[in-house]
C-alpha positions in Angstrom: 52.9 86.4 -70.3 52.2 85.7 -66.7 48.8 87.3 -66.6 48.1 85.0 -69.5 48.8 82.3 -67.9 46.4 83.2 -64.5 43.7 84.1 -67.1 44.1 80.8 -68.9 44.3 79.0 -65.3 40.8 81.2 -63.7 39.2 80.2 -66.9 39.8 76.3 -66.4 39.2 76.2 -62.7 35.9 78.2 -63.7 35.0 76.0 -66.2 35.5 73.0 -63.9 33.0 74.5 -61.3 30.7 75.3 -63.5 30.4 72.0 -65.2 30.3 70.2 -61.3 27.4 72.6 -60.0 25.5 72.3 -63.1 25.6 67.9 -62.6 24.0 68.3 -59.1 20.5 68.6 -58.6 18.7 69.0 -55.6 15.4 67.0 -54.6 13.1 67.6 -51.6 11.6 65.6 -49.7 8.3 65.7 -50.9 9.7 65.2 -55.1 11.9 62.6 -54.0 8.1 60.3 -52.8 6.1 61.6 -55.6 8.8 60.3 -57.8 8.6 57.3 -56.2 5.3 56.1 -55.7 6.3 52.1 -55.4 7.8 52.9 -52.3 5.7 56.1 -51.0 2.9 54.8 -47.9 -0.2 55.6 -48.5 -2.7 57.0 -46.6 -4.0 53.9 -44.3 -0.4 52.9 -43.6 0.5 56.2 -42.0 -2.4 56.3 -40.0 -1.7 52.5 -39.0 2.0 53.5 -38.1 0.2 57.2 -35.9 -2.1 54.7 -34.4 0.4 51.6 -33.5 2.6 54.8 -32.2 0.1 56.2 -29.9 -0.5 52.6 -28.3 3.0 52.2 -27.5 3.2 55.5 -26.0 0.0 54.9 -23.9 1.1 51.8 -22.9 3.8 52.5 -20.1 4.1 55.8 -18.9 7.5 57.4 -17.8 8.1 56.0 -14.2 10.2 57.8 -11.1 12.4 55.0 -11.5 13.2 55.1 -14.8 16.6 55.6 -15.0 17.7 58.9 -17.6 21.2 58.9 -19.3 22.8 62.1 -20.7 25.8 62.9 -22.4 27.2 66.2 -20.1 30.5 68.2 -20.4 31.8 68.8 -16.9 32.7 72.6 -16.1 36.4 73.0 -17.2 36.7 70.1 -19.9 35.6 69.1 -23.5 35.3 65.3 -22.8 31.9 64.2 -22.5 30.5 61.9 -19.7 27.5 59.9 -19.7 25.5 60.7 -16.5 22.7 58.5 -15.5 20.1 58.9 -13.2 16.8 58.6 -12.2 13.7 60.6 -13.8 12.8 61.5 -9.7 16.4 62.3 -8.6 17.1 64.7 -11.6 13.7 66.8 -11.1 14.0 66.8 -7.1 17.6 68.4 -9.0 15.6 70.5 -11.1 13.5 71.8 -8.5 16.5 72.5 -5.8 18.5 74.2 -8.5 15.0 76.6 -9.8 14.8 77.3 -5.9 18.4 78.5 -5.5 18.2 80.9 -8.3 14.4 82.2 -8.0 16.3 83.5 -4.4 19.1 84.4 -5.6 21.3 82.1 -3.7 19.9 82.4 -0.3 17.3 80.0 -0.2 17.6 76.2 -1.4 20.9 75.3 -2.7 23.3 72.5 -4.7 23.5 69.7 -2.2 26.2 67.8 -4.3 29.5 69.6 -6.2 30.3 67.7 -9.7 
């Protein structure tokens, strides 16, 4: 009687899965454009956008002052902290901390403890 009962249950629950997985289809990227062409770019449009991009890149390059923010866990806790600073200070950084480890410690060093 039980195992009846279990059997009848698998069989529903089965069913059910079944019935959702076969509903869901999946599209990439590239059917999901051809399908609709209305909205697809064409081929001048992307090359406007890769132009128009390049400009803006060329325009301004990165600058020692520009100031760089990143999200950073400190050493002994899982609560983020936004560090800024700027692009020079964090590769002088770089540089002191690549030092320090090409000499194994002897040579160079961490001038500042976070």
């Amino acid at each position: 009687m039980k195992k009846d009962r279990s059997m009848a249950l698998f069989a529903v629950l089965l069913s059910a899965l079944l019935a959702g997985c076969a509903g869901q289809q999946e599209v990439s990227g590239d059917a999901a454009l051809q399908a609709n062409d209305a909205e697809a770019p064409d081929a001048e449009t992307l090359q406007e956008i890769r132009l128009n991009a390049e400009q803006v890149a060329l325009q301004r390059p990165p600058q020692d002052s520009d100031v760089v923010c990143e999200r950073i866990a400190p050493t002994g806790s899982h609560i983020p902290q936004r560090r800024c600073v700027t692009r020079a200070a964090l590769r002088e950084e770089t540089e002191q901390a690549q030092e320090w480890l090409r000499s194994d410690g002897t040579r160079g060093g961490i001038t500042e403890v976070r």
